[in-house]
C-alpha positions in Angstrom: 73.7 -35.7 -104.1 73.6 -32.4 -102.4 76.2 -34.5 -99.4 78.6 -35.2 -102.5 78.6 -31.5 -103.9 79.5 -30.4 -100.5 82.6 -32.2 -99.8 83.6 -33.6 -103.1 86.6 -30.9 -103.4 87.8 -31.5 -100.3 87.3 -35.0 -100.4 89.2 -35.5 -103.9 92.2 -33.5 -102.7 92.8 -35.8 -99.7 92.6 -38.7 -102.3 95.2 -37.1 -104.5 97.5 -36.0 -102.0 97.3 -39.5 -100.7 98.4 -41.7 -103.7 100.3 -38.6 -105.3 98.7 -40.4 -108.7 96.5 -39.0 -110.7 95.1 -42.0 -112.2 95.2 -44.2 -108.7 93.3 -41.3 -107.9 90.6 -41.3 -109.8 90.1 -45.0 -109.3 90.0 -44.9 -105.7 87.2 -41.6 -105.5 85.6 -43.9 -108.1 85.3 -47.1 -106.2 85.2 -45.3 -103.0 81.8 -43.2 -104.0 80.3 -47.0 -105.2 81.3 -48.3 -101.9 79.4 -45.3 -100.2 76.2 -45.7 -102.7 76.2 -49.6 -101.4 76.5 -48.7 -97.8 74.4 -45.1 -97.3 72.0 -46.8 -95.2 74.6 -47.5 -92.5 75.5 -44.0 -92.4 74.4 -42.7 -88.8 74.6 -38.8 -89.2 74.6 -37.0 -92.7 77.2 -34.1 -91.5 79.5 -37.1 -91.2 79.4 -37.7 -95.0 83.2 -36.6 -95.5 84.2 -38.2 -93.0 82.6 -41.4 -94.0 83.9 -41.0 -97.5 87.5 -40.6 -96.4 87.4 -43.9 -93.8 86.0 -45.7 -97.1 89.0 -44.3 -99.6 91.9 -45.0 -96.6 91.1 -48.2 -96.2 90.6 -48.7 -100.1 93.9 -47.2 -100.3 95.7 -49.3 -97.3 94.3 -52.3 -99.3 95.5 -51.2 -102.4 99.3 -50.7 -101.1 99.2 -53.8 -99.3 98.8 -55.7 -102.3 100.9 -53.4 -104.3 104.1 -53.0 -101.4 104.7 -50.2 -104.2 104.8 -46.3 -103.8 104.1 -44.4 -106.4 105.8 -41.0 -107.2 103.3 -38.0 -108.6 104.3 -37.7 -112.4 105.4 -34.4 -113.6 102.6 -33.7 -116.4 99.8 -34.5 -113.2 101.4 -32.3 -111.1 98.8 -28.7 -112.0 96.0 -31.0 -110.1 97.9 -30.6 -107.2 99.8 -27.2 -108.1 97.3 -24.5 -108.3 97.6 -23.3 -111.7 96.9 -20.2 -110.8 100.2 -20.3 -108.7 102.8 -17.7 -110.2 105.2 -18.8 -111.3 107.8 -17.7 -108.7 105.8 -20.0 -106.6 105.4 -23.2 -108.1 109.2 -24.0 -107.5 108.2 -23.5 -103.6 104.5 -25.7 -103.7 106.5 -28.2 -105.8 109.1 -28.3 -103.0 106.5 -29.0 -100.1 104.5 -31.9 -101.9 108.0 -33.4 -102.2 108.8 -33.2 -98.9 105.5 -33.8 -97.2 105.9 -37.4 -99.3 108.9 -37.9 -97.3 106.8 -37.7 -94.3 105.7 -40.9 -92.0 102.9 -42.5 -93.2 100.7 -41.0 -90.1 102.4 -38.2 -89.7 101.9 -37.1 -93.4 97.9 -38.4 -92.7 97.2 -36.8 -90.4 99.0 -33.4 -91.5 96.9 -33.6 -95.2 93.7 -34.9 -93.4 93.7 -31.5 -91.0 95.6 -28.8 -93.1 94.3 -29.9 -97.0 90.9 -31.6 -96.6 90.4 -29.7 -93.2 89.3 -31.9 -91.0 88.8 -31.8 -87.3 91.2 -33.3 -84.7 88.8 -35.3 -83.2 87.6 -36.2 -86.5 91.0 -37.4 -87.3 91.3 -39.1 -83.8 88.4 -41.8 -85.4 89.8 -42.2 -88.5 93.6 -43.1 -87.0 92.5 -44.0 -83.7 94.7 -43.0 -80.7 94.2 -40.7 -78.4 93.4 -37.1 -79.5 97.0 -36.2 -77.7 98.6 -38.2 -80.3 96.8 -36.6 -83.1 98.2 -33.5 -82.1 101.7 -34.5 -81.8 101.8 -36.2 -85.2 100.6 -32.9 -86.9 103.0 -30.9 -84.6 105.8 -33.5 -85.7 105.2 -33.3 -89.1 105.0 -29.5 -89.3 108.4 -29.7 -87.5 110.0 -32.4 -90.1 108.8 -30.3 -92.9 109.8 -27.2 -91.5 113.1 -29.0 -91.3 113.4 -30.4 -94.7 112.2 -27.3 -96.3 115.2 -25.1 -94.8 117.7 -28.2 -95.7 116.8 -27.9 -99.1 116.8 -24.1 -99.1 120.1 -24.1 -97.4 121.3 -26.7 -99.9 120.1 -24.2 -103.1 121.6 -21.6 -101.4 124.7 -23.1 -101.8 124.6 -24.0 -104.6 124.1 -20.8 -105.9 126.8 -19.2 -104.1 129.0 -21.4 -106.1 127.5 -20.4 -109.0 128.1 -16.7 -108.0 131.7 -17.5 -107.2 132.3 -19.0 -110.4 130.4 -16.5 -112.3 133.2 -13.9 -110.4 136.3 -16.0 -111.1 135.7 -16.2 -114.8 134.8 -12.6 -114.8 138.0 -11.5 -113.3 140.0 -13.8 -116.0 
């Protein structure tokens, strides 16, 4: 029980960042902590226990979608379980912005990025759970920092925009 307390925080918010559904969510810590009751014994080293619940969730997950072939989008009333609520205000338009684009992500990429930066997990760590080389674990972090990067300034410069035209108009009718 003490195993579970430990890593249960970190352990839920790779779940939720993976199906981006609160509900799926839920189901999948569920059945993934009956799956770990039913095979503790064949865990080797207890300071693996996160590590061992995530392998059991992924491939709960992978088997999930596979049946499915459907991804889900993160409904707007779930989104304060990812959102801190605590945010301000001035910075939920920004968190919101990430989680959007993080989704866009390659399945790997975005993996291995939420495995290491959210539920802070070790590159070698990682390494097991998608296999590879521990090279390749670095690159698909350092690619998907640079793809978000990238999307994150498209869509600013995008709003940007957009609110110069606003700004324009807003001058136009004022000189009328």
């Amino acid at each position: 029980m003490l195993l579970l307390e430990t890593h249960h925080a970190a352990f839920v918010r790779y779940v939720r960042a993976m199906t981006k559904d609160t509900e799926q969510a839920r189901d999948i810590v569920a059945e993934t902590l009956l799956i770990a009751l039913e095979r503790f014994d064949t865990l080797r080293d207890p300071a693996s226990f996160l590590f061992f619940l995530i392998a059991i969730a992924r491939r709960h997950f992978w088997r999930l979608r596979k049946w499915s072939g459907v991804f889900l989008r993160m409904e707007t009333k779930h989104e304060e379980l990812v959102i801190d609520p605590a945010a301000s205000q001035d910075l939920r338009p920004d968190i919101r912005l990430l989680h959007e684009c993080i989704a866009q992500l390659p399945a790997r990429q975005r993996e291995a990025l939420v495995l290491f930066e959210f539920s802070g997990l070790s590159l070698s760590e990682i390494q097991e759970l998608q296999g590879g080389s521990l090279s390749g674990v670095k690159s698909r972090i350092a690619r998907a920092r640079q793809k978000l990067a990238g999307r994150m300034q498209e869509r600013d410069d995008v709003e940007e925009t957009d609110r110069g035209s606003a700004v324009e108009c807003i001058e136009i009718e004022a000189e009328r």
